[in-house]
C-alpha positions in Angstrom: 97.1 232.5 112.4 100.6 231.1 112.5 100.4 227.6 111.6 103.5 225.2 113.2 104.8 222.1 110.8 103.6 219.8 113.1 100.1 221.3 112.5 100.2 221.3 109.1 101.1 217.8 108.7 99.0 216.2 111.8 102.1 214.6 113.1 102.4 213.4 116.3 105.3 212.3 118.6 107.9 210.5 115.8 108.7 207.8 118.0 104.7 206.8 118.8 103.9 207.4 115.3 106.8 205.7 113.5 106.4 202.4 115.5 102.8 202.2 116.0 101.2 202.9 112.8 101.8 200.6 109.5 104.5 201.7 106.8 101.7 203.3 104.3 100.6 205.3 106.6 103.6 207.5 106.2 102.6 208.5 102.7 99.6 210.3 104.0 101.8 213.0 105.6 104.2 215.4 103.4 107.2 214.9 102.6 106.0 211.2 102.6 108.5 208.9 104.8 108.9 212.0 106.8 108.1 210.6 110.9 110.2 207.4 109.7 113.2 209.6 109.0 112.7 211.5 111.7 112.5 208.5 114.1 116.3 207.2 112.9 117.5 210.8 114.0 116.3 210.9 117.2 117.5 207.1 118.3 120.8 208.6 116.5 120.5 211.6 118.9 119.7 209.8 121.8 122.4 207.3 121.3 125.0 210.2 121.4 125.4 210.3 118.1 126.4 206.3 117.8 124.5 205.1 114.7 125.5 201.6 115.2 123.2 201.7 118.2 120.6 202.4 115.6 121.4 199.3 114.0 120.9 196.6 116.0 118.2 195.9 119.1 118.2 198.4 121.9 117.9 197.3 125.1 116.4 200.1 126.8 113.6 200.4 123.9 110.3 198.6 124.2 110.7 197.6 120.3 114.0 197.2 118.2 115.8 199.7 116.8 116.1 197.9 113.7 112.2 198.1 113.2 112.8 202.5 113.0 115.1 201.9 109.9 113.2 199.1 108.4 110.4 201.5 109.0 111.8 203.9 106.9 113.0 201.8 104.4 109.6 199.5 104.0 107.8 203.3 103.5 109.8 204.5 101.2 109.2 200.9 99.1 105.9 201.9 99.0 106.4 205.0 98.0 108.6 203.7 95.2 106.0 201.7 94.4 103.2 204.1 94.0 105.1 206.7 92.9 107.3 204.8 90.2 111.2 204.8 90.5 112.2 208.3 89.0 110.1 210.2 91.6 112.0 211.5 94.9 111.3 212.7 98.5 114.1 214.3 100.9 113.2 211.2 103.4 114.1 208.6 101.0 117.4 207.1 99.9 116.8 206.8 95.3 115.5 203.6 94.9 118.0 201.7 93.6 120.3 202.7 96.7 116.9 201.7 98.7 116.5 198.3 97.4 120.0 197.6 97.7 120.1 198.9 101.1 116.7 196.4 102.0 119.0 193.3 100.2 121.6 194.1 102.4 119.5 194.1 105.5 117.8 190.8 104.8 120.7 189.5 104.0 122.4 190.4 106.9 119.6 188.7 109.1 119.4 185.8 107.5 
């Protein structure tokens, strides 16, 4: 039986799964963080390849485009978390890049 990633990790479609499910539930799938990460490249994709389009809200999307990277970024928190700060997954930034990265957003909002 040939068995497709998608099977293996019971993903579904990135974008439904990034945006409707809760931050921790992206550390039940391996690599953890993984349909968050996944989400930011395909808004980058569909954007043409313009990543500040990614940043900010996007007009033709039913939620803002900021909530895929906060996504991503409020996972792999979590993950950090859990998981202490030496330990690493491809999805996630190290955590002291992360948490700098999260500062940096909030900031930027306030």
């Amino acid at each position: 039986m040939v068995t497709r990633p998608a099977q293996l990790l019971n993903i579904q479609h990135w974008n439904h799964l990034t945006l409707a499910q809760k931050p921790e539930d992206g550390l039940k799938v391996e690599p953890a963080c993984h349909p968050q990460a996944c989400a930011i490249q395909d808004c980058i994709q569909k954007n043409n390849f313009k990543e500040e389009r990614c940043q900010k809200q996007a007009s033709t999307s039913p939620m803002p485009s900021l909530l895929v990277i906060d996504a991503l970024y409020e996972c792999c928190n979590l993950f950090y978390q859990r998981n202490g700060d030496e330990a690493s997954v491809v999805s996630c930034p190290k955590a002291i890049l992360l948490r700098l990265k999260m500062k940096q957003r909030s900031e930027s909002v306030k």
